[in-house]
N, C-alpha and C positions, 0 to 999 in steps of 0.2 A: 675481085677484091676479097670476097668471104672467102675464096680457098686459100689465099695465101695465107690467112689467121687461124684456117682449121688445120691442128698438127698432126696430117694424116698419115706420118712416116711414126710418130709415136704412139698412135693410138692404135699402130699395124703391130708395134714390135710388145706395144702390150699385150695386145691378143696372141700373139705368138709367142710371148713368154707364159703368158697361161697353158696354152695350149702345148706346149714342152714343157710344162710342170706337170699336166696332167695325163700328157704322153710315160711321163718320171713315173705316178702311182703304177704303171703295167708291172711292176716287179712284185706287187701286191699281186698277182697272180700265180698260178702253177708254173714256173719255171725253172730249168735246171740255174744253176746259180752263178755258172757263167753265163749265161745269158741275161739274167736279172744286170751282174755288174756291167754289161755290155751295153745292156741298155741306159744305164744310169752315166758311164761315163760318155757315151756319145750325147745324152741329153745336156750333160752338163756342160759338156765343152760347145755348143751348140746356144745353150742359156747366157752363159759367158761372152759370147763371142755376139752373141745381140745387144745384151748388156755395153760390153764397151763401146758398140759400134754406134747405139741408138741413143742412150740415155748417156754414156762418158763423153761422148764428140771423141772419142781417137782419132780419129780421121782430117779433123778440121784443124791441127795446130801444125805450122811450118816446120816444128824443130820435130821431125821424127826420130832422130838420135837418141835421144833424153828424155822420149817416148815408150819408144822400146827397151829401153836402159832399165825403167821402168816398170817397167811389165816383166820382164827377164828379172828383177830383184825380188817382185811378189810371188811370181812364182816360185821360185827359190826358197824365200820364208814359210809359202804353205807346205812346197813340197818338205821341208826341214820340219817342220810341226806336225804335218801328216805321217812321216817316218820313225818320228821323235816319238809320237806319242806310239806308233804299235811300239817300239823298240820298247816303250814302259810298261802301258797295258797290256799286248796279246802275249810279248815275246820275254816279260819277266826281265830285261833288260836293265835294273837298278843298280844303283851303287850302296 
């Protein structure tokens, strides 16, 4: 009866989001600076992908369509804001 009340699938994906958080500080280190970003975007997609799976439920709703619809539009707006904003800041891109 007590294991079914203890959330042991959440209090795993906590620990494993700490622990790929502080996988993430290794760029604090001496490395070459493709490998710093190497590391950071596998971490992230990695964090993300625990994220949805543990704490969003993706998984648990019938309509995967409008799921994914979903997920395919956010990415789309960060990736447009991630792009948007070098295109302003790095790349002097203004009007």
């Amino acid at each position: 009866m007590m294991k079914q009340l203890f959330p042991i699938k959440h209090v795993v994906g906590y620990v494993s989001s700490l622990v790929l958080t502080a996988l993430a500080l290794v760029v604090l280190m001496d490395f070459p600076a493709a490998v710093k970003m190497g590391i950071l975007v596998v971490t992230a997609i990695l964090q993300a992908s625990l994220q949805l799976v543990l704490f969003m439920h993706i998984g648990e709703s019938d309509d995967k369509k409008s799921l994914y619809i979903n997920i395919a539009y956010a990415l789309f707006v960060a990736l447009v804001t991630i792009f948007g904003s070098l295109f302003i800041f790095v790349w002097g891109w203004y009007a």
